[in-house]
PDB file of N, CA, C and O in Angstrom, chain B, residues numbered from 101:
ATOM      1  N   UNK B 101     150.075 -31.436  38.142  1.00  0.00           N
ATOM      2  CA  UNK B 101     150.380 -32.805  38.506  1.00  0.00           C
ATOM      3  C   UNK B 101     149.835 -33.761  37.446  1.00  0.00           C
ATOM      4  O   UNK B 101     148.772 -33.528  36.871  1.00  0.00           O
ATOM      5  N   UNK B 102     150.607 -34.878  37.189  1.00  0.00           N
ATOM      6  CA  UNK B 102     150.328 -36.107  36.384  1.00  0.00           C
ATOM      7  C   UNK B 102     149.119 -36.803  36.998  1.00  0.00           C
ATOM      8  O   UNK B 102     148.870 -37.067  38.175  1.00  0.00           O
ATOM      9  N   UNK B 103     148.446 -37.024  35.894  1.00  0.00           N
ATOM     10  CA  UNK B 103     147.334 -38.602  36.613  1.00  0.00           C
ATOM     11  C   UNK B 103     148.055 -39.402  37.196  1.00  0.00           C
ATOM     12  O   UNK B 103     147.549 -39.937  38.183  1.00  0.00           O
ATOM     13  N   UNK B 104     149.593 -39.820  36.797  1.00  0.00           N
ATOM     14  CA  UNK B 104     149.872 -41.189  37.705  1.00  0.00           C
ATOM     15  C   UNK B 104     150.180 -40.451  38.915  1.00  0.00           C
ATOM     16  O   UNK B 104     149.567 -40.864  39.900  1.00  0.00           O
ATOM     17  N   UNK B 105     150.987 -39.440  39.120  1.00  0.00           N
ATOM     18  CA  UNK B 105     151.277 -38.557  40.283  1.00  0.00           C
ATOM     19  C   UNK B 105     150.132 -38.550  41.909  1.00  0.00           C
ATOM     20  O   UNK B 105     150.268 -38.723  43.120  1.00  0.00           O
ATOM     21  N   UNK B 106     148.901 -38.193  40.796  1.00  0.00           N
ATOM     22  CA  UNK B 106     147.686 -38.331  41.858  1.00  0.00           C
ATOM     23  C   UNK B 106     147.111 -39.766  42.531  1.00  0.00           C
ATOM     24  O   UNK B 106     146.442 -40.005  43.536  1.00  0.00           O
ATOM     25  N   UNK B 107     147.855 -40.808  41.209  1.00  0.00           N
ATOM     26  CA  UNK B 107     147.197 -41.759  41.292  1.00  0.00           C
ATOM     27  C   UNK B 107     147.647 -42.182  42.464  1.00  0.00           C
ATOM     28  O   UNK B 107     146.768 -42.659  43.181  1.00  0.00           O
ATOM     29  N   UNK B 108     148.979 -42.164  43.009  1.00  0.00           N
ATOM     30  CA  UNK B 108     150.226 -42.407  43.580  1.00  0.00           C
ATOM     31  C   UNK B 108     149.653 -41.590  44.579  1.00  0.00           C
ATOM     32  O   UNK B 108     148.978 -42.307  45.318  1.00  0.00           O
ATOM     33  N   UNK B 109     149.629 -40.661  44.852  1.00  0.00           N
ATOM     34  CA  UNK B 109     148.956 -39.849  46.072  1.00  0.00           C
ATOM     35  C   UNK B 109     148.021 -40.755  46.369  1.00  0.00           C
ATOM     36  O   UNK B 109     148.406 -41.582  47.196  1.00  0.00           O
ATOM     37  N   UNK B 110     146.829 -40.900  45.950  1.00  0.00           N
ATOM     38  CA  UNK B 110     146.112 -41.402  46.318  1.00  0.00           C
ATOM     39  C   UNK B 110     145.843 -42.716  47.139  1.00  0.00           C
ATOM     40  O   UNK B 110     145.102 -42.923  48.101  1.00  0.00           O
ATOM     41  N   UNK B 111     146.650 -43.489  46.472  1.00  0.00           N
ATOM     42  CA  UNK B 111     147.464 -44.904  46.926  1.00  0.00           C
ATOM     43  C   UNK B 111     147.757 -44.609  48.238  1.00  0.00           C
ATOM     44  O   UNK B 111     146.940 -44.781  49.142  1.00  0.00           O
ATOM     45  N   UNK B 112     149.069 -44.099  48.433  1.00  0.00           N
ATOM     46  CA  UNK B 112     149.605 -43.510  49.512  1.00  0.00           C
ATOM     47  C   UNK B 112     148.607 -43.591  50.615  1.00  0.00           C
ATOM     48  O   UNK B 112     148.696 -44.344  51.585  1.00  0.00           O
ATOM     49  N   UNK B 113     147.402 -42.527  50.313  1.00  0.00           N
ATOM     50  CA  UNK B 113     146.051 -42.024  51.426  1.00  0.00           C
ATOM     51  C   UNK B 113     145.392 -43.457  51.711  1.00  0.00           C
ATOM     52  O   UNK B 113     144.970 -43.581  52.861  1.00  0.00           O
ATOM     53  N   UNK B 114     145.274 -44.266  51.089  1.00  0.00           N
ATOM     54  CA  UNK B 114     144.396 -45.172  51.165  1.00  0.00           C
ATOM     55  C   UNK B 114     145.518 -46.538  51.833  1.00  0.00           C
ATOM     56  O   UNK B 114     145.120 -47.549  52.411  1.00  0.00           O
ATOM     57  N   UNK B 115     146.421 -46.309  51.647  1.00  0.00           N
ATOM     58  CA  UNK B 115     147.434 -47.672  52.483  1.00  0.00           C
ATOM     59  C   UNK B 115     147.291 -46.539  53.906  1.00  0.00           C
ATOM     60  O   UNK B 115     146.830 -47.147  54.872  1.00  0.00           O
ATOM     61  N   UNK B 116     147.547 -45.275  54.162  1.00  0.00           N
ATOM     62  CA  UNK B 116     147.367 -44.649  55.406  1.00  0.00           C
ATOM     63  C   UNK B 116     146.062 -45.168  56.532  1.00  0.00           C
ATOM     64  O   UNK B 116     146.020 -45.682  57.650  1.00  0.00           O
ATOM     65  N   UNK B 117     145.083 -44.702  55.512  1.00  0.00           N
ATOM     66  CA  UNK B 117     143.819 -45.046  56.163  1.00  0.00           C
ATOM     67  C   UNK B 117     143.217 -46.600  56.450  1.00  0.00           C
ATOM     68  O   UNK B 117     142.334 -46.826  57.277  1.00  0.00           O
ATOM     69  N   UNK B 118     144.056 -47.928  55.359  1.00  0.00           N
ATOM     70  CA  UNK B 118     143.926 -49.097  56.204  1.00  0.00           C
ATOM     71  C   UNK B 118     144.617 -48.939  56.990  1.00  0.00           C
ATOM     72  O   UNK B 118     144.006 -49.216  58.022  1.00  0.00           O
ATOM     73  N   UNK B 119     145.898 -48.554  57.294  1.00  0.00           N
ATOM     74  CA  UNK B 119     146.568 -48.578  58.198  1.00  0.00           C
ATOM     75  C   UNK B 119     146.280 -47.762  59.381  1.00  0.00           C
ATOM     76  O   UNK B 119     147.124 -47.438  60.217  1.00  0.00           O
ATOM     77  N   UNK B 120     145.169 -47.482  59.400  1.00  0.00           N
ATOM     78  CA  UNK B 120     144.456 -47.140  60.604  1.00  0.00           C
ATOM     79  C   UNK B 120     143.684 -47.567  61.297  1.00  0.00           C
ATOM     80  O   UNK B 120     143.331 -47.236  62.429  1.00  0.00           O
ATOM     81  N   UNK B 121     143.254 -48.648  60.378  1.00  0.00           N
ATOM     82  CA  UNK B 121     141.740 -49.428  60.104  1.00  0.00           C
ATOM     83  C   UNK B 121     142.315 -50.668  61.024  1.00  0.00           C
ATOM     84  O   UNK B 121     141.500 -51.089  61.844  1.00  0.00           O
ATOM     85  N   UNK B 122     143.755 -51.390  61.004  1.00  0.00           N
ATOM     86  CA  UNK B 122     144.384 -51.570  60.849  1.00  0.00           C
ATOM     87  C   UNK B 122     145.005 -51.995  62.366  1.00  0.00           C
ATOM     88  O   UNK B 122     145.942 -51.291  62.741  1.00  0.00           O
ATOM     89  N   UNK B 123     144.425 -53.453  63.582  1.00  0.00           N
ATOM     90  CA  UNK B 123     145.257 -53.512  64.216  1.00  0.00           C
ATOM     91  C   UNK B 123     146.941 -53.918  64.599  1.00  0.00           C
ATOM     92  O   UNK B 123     147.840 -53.529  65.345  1.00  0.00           O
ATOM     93  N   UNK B 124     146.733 -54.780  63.734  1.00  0.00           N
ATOM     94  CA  UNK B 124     147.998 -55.333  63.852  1.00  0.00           C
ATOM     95  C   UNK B 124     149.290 -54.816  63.473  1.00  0.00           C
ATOM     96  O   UNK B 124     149.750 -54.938  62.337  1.00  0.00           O
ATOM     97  N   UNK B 125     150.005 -54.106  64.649  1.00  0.00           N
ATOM     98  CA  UNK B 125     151.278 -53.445  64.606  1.00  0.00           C
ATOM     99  C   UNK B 125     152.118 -53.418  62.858  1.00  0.00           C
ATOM    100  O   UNK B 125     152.275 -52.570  61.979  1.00  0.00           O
ATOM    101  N   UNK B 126     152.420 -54.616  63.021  1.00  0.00           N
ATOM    102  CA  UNK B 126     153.403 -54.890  61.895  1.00  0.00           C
ATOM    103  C   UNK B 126     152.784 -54.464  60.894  1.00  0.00           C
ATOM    104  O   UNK B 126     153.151 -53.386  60.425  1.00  0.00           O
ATOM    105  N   UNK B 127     151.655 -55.191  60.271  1.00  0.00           N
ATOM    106  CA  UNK B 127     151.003 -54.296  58.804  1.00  0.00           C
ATOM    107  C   UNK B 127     150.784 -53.112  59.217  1.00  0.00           C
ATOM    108  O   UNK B 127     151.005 -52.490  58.178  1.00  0.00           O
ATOM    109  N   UNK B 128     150.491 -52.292  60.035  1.00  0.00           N
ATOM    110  CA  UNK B 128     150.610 -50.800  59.821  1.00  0.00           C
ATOM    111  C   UNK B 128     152.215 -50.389  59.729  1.00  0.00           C
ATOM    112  O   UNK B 128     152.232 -49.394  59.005  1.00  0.00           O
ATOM    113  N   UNK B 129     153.074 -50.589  59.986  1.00  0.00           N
ATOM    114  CA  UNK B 129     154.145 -50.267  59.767  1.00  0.00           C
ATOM    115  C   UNK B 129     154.300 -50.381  58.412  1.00  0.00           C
ATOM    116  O   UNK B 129     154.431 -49.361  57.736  1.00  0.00           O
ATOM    117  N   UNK B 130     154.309 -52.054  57.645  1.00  0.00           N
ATOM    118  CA  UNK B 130     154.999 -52.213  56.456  1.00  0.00           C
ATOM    119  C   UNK B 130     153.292 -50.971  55.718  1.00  0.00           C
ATOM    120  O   UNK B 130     153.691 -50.284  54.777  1.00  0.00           O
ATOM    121  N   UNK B 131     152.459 -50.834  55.891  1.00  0.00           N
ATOM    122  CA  UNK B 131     151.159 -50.120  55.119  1.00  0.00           C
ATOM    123  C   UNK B 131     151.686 -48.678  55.162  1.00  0.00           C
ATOM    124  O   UNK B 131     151.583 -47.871  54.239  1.00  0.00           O
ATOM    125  N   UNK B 132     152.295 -48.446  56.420  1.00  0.00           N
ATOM    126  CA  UNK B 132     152.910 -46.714  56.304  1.00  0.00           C
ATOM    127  C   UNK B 132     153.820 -46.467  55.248  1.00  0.00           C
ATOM    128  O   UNK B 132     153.766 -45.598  54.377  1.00  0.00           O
ATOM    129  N   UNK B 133     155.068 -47.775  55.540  1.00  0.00           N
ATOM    130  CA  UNK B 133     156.719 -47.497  54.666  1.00  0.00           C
ATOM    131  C   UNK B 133     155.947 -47.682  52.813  1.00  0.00           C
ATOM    132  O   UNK B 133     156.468 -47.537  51.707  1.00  0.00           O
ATOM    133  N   UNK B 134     154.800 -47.982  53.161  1.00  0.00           N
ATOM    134  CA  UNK B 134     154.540 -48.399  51.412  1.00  0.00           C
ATOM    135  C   UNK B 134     154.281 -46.980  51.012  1.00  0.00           C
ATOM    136  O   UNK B 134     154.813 -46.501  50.011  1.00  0.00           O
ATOM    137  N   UNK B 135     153.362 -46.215  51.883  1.00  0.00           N
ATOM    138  CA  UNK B 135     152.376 -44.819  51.768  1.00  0.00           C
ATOM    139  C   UNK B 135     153.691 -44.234  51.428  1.00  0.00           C
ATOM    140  O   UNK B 135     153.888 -43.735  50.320  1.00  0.00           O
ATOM    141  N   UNK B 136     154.534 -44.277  52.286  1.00  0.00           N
ATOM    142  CA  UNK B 136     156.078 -43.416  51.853  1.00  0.00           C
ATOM    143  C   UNK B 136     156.935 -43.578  50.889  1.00  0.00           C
ATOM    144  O   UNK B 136     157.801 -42.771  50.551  1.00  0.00           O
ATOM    145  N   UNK B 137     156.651 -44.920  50.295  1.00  0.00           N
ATOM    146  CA  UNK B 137     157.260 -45.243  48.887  1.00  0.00           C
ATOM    147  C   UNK B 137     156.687 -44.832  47.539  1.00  0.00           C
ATOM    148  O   UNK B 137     157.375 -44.718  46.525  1.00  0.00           O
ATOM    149  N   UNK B 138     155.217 -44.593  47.608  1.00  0.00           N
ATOM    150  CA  UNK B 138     154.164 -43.721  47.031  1.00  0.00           C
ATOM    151  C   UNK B 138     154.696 -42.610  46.889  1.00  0.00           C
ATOM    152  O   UNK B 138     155.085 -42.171  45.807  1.00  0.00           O
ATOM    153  N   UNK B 139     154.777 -42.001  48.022  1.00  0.00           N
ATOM    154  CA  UNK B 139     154.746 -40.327  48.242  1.00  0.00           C
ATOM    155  C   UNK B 139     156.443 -39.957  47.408  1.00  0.00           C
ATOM    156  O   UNK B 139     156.930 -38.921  46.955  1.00  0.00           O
ATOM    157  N   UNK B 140     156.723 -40.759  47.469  1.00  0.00           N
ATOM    158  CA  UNK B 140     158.348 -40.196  47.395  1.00  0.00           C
ATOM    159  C   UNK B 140     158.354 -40.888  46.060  1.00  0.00           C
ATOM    160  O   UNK B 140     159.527 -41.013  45.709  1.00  0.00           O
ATOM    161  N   UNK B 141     157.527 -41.388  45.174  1.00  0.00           N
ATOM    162  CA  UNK B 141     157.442 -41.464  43.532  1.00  0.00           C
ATOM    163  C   UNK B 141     156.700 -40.454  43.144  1.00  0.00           C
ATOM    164  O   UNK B 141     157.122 -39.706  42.262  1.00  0.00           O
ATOM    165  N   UNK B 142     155.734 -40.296  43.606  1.00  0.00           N
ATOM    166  CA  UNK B 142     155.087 -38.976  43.211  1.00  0.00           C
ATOM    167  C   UNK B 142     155.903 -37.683  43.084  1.00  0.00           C
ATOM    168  O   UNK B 142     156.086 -37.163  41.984  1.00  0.00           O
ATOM    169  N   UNK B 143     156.478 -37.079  44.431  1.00  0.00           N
ATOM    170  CA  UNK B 143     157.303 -36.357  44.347  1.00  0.00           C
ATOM    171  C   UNK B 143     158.453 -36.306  43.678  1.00  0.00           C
ATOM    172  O   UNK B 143     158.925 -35.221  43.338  1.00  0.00           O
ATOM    173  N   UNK B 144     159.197 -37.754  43.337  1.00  0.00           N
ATOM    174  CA  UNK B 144     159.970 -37.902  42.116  1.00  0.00           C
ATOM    175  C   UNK B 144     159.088 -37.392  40.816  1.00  0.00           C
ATOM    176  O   UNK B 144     159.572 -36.581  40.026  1.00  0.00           O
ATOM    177  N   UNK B 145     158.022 -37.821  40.685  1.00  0.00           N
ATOM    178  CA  UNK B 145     157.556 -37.827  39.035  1.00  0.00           C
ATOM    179  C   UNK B 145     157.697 -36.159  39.152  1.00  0.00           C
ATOM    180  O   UNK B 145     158.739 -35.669  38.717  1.00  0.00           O
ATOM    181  N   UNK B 146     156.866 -35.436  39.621  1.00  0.00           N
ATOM    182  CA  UNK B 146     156.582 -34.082  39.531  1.00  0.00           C
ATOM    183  C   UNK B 146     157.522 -32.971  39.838  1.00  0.00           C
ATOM    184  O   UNK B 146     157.417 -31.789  39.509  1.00  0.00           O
ATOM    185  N   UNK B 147     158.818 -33.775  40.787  1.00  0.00           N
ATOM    186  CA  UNK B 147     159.825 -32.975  40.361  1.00  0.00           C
ATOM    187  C   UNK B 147     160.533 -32.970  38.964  1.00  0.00           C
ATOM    188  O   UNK B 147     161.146 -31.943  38.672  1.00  0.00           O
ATOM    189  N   UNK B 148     160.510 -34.248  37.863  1.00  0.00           N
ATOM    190  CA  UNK B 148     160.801 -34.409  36.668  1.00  0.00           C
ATOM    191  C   UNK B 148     159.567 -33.417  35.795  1.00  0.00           C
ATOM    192  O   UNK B 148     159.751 -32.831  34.729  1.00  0.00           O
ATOM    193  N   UNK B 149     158.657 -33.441  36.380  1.00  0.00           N
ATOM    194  CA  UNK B 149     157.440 -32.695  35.487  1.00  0.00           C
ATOM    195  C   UNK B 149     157.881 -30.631  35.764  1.00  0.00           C
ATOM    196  O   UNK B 149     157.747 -29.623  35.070  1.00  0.00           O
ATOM    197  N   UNK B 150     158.364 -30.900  37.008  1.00  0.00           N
ATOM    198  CA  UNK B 150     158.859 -29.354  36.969  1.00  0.00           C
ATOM    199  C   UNK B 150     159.873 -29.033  36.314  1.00  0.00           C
ATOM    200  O   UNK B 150     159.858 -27.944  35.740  1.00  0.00           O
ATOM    201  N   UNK B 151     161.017 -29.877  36.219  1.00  0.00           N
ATOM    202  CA  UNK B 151     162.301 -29.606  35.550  1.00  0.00           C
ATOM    203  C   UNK B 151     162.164 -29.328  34.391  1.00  0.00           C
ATOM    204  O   UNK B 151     162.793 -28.464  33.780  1.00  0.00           O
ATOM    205  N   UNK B 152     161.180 -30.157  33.902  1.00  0.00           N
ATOM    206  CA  UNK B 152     160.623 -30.594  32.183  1.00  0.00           C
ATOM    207  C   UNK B 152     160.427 -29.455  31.608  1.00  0.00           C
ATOM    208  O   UNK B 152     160.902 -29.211  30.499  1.00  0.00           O
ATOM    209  N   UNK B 153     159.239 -28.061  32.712  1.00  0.00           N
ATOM    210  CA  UNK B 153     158.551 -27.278  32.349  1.00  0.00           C
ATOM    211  C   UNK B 153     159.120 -26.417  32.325  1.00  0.00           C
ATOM    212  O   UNK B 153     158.925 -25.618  31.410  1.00  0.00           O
ATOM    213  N   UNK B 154     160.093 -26.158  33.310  1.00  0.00           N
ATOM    214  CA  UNK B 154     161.207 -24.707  33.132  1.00  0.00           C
ATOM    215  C   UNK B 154     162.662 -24.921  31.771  1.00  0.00           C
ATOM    216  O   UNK B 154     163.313 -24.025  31.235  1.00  0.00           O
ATOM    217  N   UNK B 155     162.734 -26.026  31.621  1.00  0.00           N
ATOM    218  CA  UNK B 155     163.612 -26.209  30.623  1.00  0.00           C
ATOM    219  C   UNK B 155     162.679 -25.614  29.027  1.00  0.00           C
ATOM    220  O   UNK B 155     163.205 -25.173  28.005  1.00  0.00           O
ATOM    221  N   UNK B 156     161.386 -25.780  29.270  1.00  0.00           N
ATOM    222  CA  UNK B 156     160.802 -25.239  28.023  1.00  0.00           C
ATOM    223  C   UNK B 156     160.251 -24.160  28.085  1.00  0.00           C
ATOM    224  O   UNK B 156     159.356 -24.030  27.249  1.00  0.00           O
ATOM    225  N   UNK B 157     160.454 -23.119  28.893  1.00  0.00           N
ATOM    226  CA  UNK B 157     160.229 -21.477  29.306  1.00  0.00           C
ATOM    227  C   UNK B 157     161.540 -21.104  29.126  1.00  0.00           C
ATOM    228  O   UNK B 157     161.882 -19.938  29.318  1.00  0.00           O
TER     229      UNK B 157
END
């Protein structure tokens, strides 16, 4: 995995966990859909980082 990959993970964990912290309905919602906009760049980057790696094997 990329540093930004993790960085992005990480992000993700930490909008989760205010969003736990976290009464008010609405910001935990928009704090989740962000964690999921994270997660699903990450998993973009590192599926490009896998493609990358089998194209050069």
């Amino acid at each position: 995995m990329s540093r930004r990959s993790v960085y992005l993970r990480g992000q993700a964990d930490a909008c989760r966990e205010l969003a736990n912290d976290i009464r008010d309905a609405d910001t935990q919602v928009e704090l989740r859909k962000l964690a999921d906009k994270f997660i699903a760049r990450a998993v973009e980057i590192e599926s490009k980082e896998a493609a990358a790696s089998v194209a050069f094997h």
